[in-house]
VOZA-213672 format. One record per residue (C-alpha): residue in three letters; x, y, z; residue number from 1. Coordinates in nm, 3 decimals. Layout:
VOZA-213672
   type      east     north        up   seq
    ALA         X         Y         Z   NUM
...
END
This chain:
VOZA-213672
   type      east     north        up   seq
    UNK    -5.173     0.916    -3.622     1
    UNK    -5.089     1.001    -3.291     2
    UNK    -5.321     0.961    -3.027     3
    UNK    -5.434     1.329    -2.868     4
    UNK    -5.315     1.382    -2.506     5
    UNK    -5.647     1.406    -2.273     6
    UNK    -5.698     1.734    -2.106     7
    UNK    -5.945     1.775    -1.779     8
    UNK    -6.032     2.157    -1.788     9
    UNK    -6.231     2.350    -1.549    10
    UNK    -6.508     2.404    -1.789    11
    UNK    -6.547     2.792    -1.580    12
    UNK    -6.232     2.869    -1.783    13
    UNK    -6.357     3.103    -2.043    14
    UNK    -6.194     3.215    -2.359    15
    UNK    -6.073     2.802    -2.435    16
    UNK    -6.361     2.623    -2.661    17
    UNK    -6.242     2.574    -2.982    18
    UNK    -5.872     2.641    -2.918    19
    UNK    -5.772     2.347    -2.665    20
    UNK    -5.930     2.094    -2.905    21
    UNK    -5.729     2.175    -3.166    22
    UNK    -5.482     1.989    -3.012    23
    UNK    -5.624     1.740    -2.719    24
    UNK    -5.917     1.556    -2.621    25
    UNK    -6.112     1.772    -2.383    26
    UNK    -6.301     1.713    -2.070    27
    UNK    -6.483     1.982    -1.922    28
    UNK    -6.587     1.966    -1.559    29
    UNK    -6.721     2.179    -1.312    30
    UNK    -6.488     2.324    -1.043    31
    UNK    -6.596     2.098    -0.757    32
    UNK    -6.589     1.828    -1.005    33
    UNK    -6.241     1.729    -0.956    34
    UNK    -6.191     1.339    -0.832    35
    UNK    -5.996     1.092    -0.861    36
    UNK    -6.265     0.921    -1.017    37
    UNK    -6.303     1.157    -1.294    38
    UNK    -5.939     1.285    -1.347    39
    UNK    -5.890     0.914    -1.449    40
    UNK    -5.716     0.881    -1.735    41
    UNK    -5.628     1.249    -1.785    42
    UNK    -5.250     1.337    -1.909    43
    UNK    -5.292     1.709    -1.812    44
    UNK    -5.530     1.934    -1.573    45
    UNK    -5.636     2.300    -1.653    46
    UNK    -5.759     2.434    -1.372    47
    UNK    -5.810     2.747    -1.160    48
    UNK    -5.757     2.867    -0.771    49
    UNK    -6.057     2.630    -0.683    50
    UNK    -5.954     2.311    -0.768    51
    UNK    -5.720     2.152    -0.502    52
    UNK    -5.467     1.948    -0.659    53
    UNK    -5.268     1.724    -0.396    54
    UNK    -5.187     1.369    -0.350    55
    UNK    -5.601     1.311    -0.255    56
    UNK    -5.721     1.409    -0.586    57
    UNK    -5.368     1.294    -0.777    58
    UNK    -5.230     0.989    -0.638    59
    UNK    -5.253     0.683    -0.844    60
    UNK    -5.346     0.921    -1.190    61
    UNK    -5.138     0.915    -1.493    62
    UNK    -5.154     1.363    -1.455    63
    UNK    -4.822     1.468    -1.647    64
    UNK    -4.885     1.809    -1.644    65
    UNK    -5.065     2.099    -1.483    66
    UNK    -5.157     2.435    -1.531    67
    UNK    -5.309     2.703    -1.329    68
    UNK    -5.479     2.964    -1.509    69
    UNK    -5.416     3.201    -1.232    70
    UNK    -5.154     3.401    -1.065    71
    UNK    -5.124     3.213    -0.769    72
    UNK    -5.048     2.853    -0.708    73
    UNK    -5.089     2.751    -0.303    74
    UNK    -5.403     2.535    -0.456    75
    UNK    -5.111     2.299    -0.608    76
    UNK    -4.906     2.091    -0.352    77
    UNK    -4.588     2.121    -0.564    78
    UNK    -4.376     1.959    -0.371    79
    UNK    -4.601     1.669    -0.428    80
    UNK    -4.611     1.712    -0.732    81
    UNK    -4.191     1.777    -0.746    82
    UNK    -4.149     1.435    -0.570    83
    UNK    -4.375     1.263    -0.825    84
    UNK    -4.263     1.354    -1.166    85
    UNK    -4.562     1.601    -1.203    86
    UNK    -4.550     1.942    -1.370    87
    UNK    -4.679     2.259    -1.295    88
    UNK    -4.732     2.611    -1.406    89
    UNK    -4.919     2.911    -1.313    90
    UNK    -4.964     3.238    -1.505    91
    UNK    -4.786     3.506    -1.317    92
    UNK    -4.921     3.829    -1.379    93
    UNK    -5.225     3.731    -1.580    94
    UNK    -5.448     3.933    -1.309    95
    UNK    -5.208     4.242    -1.304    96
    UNK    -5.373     4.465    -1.509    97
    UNK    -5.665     4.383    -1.371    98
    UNK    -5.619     4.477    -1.004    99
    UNK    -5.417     4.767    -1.166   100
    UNK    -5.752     4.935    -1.324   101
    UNK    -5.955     4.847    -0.995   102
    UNK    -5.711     5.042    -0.787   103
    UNK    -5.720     5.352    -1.063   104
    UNK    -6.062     5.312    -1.046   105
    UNK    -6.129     5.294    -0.709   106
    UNK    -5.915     5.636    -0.678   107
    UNK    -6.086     5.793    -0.935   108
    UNK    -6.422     5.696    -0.766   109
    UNK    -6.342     5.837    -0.414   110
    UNK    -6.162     6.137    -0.560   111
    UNK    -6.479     6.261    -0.780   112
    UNK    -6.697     6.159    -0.487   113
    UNK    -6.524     6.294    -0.159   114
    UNK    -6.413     6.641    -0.400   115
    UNK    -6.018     6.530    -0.294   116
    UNK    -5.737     6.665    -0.533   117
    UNK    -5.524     6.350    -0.608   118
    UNK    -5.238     6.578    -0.771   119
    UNK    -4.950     6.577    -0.538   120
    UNK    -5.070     6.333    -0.288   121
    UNK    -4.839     6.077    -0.204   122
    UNK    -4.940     5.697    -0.260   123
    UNK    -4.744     5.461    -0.037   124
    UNK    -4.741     5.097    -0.284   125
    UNK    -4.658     4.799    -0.009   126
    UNK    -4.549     4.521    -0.258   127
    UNK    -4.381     4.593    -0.579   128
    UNK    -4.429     4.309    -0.807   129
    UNK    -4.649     4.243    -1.104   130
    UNK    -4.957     4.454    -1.011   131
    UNK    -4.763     4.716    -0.734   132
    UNK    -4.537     4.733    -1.031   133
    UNK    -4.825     4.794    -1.296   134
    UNK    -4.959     5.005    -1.067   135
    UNK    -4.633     5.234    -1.038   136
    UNK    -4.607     5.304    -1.414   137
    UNK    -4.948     5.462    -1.469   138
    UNK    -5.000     5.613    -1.129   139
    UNK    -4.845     5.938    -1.267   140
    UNK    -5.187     5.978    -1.448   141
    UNK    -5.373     6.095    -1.167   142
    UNK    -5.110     6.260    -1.055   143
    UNK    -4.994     6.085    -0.743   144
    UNK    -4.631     6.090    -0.600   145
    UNK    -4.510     5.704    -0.496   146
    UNK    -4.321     5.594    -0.189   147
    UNK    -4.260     5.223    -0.276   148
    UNK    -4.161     4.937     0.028   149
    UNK    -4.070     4.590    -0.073   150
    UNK    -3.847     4.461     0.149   151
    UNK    -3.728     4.093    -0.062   152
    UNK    -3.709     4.338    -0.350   153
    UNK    -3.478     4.578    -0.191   154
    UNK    -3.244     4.317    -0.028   155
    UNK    -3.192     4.151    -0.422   156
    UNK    -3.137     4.485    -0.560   157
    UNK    -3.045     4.733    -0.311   158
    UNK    -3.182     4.996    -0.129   159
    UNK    -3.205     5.249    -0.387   160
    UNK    -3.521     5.372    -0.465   161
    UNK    -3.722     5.207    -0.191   162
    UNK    -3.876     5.319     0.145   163
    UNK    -3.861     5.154     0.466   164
    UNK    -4.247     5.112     0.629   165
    UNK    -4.190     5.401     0.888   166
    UNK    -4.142     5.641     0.610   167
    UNK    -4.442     5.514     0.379   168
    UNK    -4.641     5.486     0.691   169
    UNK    -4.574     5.866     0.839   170
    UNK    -4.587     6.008     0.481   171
    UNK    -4.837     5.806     0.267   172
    UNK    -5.182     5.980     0.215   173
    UNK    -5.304     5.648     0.010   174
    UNK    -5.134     5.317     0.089   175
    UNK    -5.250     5.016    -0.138   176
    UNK    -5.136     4.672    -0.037   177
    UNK    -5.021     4.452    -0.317   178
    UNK    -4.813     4.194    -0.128   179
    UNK    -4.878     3.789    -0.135   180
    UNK    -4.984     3.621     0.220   181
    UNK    -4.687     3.446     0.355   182
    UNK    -4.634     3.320     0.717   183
    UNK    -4.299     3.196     0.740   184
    UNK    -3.958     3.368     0.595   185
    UNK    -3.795     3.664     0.661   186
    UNK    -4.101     3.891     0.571   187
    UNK    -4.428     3.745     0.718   188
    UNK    -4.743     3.920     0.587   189
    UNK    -5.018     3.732     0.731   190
    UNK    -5.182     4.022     0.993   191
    UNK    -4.960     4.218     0.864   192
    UNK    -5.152     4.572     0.938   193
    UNK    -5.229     4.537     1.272   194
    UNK    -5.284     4.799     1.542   195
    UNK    -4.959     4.925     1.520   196
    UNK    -4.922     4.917     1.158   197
    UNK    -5.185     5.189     1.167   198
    UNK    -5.151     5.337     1.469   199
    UNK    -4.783     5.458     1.241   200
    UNK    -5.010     5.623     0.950   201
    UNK    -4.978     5.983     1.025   202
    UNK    -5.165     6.172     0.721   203
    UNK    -5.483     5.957     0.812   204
    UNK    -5.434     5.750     0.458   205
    UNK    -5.715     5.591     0.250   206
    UNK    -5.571     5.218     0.247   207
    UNK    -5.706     4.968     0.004   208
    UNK    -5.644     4.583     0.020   209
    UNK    -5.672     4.439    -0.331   210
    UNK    -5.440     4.150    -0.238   211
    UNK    -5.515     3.884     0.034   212
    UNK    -5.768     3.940     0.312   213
    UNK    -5.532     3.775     0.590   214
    UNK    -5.307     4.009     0.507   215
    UNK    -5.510     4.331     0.683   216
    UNK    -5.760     4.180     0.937   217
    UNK    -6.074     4.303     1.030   218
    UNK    -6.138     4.371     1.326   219
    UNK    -5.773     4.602     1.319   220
    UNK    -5.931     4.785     1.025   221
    UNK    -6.246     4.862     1.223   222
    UNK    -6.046     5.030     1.517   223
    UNK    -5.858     5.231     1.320   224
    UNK    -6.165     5.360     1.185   225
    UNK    -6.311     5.412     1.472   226
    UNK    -5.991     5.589     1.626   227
    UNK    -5.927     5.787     1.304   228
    UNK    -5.603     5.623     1.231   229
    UNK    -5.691     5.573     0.884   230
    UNK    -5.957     5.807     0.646   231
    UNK    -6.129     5.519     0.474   232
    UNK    -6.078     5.150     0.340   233
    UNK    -6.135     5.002    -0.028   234
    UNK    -6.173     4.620     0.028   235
    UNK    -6.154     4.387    -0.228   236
    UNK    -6.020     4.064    -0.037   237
    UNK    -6.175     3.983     0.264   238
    UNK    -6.044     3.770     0.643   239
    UNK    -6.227     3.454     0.612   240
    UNK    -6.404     3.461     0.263   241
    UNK    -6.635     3.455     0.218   242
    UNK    -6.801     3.478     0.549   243
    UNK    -6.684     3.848     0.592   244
    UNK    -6.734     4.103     0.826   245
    UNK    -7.049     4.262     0.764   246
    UNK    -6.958     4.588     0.960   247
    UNK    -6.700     4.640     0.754   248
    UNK    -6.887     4.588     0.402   249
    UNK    -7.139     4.853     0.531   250
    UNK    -6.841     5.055     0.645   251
    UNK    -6.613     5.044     0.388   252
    UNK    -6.649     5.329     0.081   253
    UNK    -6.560     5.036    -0.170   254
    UNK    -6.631     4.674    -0.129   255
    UNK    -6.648     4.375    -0.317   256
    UNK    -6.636     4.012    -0.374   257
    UNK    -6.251     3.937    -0.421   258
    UNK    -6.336     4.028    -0.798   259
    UNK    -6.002     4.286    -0.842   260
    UNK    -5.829     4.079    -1.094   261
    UNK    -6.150     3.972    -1.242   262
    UNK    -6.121     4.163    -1.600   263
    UNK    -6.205     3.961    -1.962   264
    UNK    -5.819     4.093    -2.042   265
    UNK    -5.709     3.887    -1.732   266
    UNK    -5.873     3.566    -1.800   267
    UNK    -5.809     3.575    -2.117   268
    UNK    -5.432     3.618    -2.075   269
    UNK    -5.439     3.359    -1.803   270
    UNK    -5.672     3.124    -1.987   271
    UNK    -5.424     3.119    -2.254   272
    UNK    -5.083     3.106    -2.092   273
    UNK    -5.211     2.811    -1.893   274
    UNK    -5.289     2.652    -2.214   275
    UNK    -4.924     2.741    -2.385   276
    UNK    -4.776     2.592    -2.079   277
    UNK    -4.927     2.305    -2.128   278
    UNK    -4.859     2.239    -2.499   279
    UNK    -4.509     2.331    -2.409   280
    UNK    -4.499     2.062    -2.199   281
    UNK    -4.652     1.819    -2.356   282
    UNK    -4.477     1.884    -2.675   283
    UNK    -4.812     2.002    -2.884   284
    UNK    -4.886     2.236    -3.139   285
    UNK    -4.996     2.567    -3.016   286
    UNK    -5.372     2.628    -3.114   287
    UNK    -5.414     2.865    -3.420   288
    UNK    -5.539     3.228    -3.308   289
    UNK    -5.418     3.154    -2.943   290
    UNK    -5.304     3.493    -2.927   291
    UNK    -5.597     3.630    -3.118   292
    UNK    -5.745     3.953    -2.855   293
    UNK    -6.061     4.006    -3.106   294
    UNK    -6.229     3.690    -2.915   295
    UNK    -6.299     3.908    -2.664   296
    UNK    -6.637     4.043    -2.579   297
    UNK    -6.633     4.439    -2.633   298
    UNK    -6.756     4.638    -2.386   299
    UNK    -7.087     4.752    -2.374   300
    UNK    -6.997     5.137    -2.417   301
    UNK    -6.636     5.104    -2.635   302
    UNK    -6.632     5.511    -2.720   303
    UNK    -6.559     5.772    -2.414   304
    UNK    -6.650     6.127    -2.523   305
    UNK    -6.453     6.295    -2.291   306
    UNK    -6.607     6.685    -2.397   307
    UNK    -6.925     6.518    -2.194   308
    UNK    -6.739     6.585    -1.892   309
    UNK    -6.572     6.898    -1.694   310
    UNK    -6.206     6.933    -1.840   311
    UNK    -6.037     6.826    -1.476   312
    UNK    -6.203     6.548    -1.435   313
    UNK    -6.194     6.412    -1.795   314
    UNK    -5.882     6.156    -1.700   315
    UNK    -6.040     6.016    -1.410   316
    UNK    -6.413     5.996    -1.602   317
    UNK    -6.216     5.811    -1.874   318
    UNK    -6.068     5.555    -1.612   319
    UNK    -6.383     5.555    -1.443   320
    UNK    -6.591     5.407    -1.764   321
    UNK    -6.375     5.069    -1.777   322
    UNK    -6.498     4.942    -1.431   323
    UNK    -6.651     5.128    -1.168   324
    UNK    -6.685     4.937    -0.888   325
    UNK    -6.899     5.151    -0.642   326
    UNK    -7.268     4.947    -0.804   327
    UNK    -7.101     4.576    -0.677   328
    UNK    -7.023     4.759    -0.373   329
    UNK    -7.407     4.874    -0.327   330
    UNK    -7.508     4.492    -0.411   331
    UNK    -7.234     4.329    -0.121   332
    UNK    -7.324     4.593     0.110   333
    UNK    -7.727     4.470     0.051   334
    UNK    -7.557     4.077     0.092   335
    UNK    -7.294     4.033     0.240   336
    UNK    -7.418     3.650     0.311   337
    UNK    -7.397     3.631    -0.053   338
    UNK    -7.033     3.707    -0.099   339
    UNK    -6.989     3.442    -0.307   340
    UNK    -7.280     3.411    -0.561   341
    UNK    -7.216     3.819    -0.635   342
    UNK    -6.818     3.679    -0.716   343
    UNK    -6.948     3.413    -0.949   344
    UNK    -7.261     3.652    -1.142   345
    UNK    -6.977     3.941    -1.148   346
    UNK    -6.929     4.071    -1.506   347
    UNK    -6.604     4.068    -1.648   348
    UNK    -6.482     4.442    -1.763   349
    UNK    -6.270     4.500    -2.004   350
    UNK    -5.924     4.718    -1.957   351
    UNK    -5.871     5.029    -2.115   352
    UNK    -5.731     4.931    -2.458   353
    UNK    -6.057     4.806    -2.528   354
    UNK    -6.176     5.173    -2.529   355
    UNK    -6.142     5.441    -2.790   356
    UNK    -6.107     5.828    -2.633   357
    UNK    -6.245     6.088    -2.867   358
    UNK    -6.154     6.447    -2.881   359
    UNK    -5.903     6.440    -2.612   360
    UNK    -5.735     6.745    -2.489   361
    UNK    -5.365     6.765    -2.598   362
    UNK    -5.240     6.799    -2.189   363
    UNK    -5.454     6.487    -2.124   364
    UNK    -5.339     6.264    -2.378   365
    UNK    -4.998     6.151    -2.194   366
    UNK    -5.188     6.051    -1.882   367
    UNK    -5.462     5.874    -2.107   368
    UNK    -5.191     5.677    -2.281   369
    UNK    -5.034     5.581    -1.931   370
    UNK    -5.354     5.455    -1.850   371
    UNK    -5.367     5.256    -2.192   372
    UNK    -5.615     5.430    -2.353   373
    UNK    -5.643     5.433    -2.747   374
    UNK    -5.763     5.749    -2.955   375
    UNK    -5.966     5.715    -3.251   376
END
């Protein structure tokens, strides 16, 4: 018989037991485990944003393979890992959904609370791929109107349906930022709102950074709301996590610990496409019930009875039960010194399909099925 391939997995992976030794011998170790010393002997790593994988932990190891469960890779040196025969894979996307039903929630959070009509108000989306795109097909349930400005996007495809910044900036009455941090290349992002970034908003937007916290720095953010450039801020990701800027925890309507992404769905997904990349590669079996959703924990409260609420606010209640962000804010704004213990004690939610909607109203049940909503 063949001898198993050994996998090293970041044993803070969840959703894995039981599946990955189906086909490999496993090694679970903790995140800031990872060594040379106890990689040794590994054919593959499964690993997440954490662990640092470059020529100090990998030179000298027999690592074939491996795999982020995550959507972004700059913790893999892959041109190292090019130049040595080493390959990798993240799971783009895996988080979309995720950072998709923070933003909706968010909205519908700060909507109910501040009494503000999101029908007809225009929502500026800076960074149209996997989650500004998610984000675009179910924005209609609320309501909202989308300007859209990706600037790589629209010189590969053409013009056509995108906004240059000036116009999102002047017209936008939300803008959400869903754009990775780059500081090279045509389109440079790191610091990218600045002073005059939003010194241009005209309507006095909500923004919301559920991205990367270089991306909008602090102490920019602060002016603005100080000046009145901007209405309010939703921060998710932070400048220099996690020792963030408690002014702007306390000042913010909704913060938290980088946890957007953070759904069961999401690691789930990611968990297991990090896995399938790695059987790919190494030419295994892929473990029965892989695919298998009913793994998942169920949320604590799977039935919405929307007649419990007022009739206009029943779509935004509904989106409002699958995560509602506002009691982690309350907890970062009480520690913001403990930025990163709240990230690791945060509880996964789950996304909407998890949830079944009864009695809904005929004229809400398009916008609860953009939203991904089941009925009973």
């Amino acid at each position: 018989m063949m001898k198993k391939p050994r996998i090293v997995l970041d044993s803070s992976l969840p959703y894995l037991k039981g599946l990955i030794e189906q086909v490999a011998e496993v090694s679970y170790l903790e995140s800031r485990a990872f060594s040379p010393e106890t990689i040794r002997g590994a054919d593959a790593l499964l690993i997440r944003s954490v662990v640092r994988c470059d020529e100090t932990l990998l030179s000298g190891s027999s690592v074939r393979m491996i795999a982020t469960a995550t959507a972004g890779y700059d913790h893999i040196d892959t041109s190292y890992c090019v130049e040595h025969g080493i390959t990798w894979r993240n799971a783009p996307g895996c988080n979309a959904g995720g950072v998709v039903q923070y933003v909706l929630s968010s909205l519908s959070a700060w909507s109910l609370d501040r009494g503000i009509d999101l029908r007809g108000k225009t929502i500026g989306i800076i960074g149209v791929g996997h989650v500004g795109g998610g984000l675009l097909k179910r924005i209609g349930a609320l309501g909202l109107r989308p300007l859209l400005y990706d600037p790589p996007r629209a010189d590969r495809e053409g013009t056509e349906g995108f906004s240059s910044l000036e116009e999102v900036l002047r017209e936008s009455d939300i803008l959400t930022l869903h754009v990775p941090l780059t500081r090279d290349g045509k389109y440079p992002t790191a610091g990218m709102v600045d002073e005059s970034f939003l010194r241009a908003c005209q309507r006095r937007p909500l923004l919301i950074n559920a991205c990367r916290g270089g991306v909008a720095p602090s102490a920019p953010l602060l002016r603005a709301l100080d000046e009145g450039w901007i209405r309010e801020v939703i921060i998710d990701c932070w400048e220099g996590e996690p020792h963030i800027s408690s002014e702007l925890a306390h000042r913010a309507y909704i913060a938290t610990p980088h946890v957007a992404g953070w759904t069961a769905d999401g690691k789930w997904r990611g968990s297991r496409m990090a896995l399938e990349a790695i059987c790919e590669a190494l030419g295994l079996e892929r473990p029965e019930w892989l695919w298998d959703d009913s793994l998942l924990p169920q949320p604590e409260s799977p039935r919405i009875r929307l007649s419990d609420y007022p009739e206009e606010e029943r779509v935004r209640r509904a989106q409002l039960h699958t995560c509602d962000p506002r009691a982690t804010t309350v907890l970062l704004r009480a520690h913001p010194d403990k930025f990163e213990q709240l990230r690791r004690g945060y509880v996964y939610p789950r996304e909407a399909s998890a949830f079944t909607l009864l009695d809904p109203e005929a004229g809400d049940r398009e916008a609860l099925r953009l939203l991904g909503f089941r009925e009973a």
